[in-house]
C-alpha positions in Angstrom: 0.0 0.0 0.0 1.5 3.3 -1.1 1.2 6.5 1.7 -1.2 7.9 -0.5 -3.6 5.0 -0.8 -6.5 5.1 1.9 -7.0 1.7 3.5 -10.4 0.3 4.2 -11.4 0.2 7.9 -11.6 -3.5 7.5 -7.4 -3.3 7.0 -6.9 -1.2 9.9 -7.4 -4.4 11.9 -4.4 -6.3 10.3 -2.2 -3.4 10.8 0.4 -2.7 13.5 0.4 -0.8 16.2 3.1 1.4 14.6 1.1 1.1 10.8 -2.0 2.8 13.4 0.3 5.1 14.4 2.1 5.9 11.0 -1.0 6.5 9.8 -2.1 8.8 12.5 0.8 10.8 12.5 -0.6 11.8 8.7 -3.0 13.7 10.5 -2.2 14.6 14.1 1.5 16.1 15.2 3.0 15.2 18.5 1.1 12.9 21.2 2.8 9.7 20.6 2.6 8.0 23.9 -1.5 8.2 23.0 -1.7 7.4 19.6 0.8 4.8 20.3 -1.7 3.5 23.3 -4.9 3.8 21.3 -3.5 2.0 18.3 -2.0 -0.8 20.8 -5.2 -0.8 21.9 -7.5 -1.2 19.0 -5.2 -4.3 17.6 -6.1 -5.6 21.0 -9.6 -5.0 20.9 -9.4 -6.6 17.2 -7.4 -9.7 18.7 -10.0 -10.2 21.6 -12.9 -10.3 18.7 -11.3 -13.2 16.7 -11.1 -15.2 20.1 -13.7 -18.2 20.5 -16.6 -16.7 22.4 -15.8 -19.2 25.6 -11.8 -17.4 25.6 -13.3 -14.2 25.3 -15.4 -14.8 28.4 -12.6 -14.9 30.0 -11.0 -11.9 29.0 -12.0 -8.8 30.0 -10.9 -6.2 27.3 -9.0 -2.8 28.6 -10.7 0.3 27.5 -9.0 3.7 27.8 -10.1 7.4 29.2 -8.3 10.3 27.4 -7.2 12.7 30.2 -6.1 16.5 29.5 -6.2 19.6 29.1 -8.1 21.6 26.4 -6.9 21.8 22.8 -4.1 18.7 23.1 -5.3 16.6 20.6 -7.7 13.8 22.8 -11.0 14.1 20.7 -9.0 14.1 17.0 -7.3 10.8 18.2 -10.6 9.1 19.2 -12.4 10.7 15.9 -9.8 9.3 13.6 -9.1 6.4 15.5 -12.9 6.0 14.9 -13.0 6.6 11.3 -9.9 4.1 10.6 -11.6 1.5 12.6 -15.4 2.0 10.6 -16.5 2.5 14.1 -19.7 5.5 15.3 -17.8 8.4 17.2 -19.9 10.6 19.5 -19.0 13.2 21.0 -20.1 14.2 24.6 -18.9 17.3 26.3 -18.4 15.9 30.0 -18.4 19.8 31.6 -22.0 20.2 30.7 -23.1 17.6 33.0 -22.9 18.0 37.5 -23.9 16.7 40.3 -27.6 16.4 41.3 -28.5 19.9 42.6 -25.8 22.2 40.7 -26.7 24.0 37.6 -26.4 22.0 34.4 -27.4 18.4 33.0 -28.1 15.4 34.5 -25.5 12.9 34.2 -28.1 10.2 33.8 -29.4 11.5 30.7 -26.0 11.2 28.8 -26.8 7.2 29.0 -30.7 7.2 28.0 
């Protein structure tokens, strides 16, 4: 596959961790500690779906929270990281939502 050839979201899965990350780097400048964790961890999460369904019972898959501060790249990882993998991204904005009795949105209705 030449650099300028897009791969299908179904190929994404075959890549490596560093073909994810080669690929992201197209797109997103610095962050490599988590575009190298994200793309470690979709090849994982691809790996745990080929498993027989009684292995997989067995193994609980790791999912990952994007911590930082504003503006440092977290929701254009997850979007593209998204896009490669074929997969829905939605966006939530945590801030809006507060505890019971402060002003803003029930963080109940985020999951309805």
């Amino acid at each position: 596959m030449s650099s300028t050839d897009q791969p299908t979201p179904a190929s994404y899965f075959e890549m490596t961790p560093q073909e994810i990350v080669d690929s992201l780097d197209r797109h997103i400048i610095g962050q490599q500690q988590a575009k190298r964790a994200v793309a470690i961890a979709l090849r994982n999460r691809y790996r745990w779906r080929q498993l027989e369904d009684d292995v997989r019972k067995e193994i609980t898959p790791k999912n990952i929270i994007m911590i930082g501060p504003t503006g440092v790249g977290k929701t254009e990882i997850t979007r593209r990281l998204a896009s490669m993998a074929g997969a829905p991204f939605i966006k939530i904005e945590a801030t809006k939502y507060t505890e019971v009795g402060y002003y803003g949105r029930d963080v109940e209705s985020m999951i309805r």
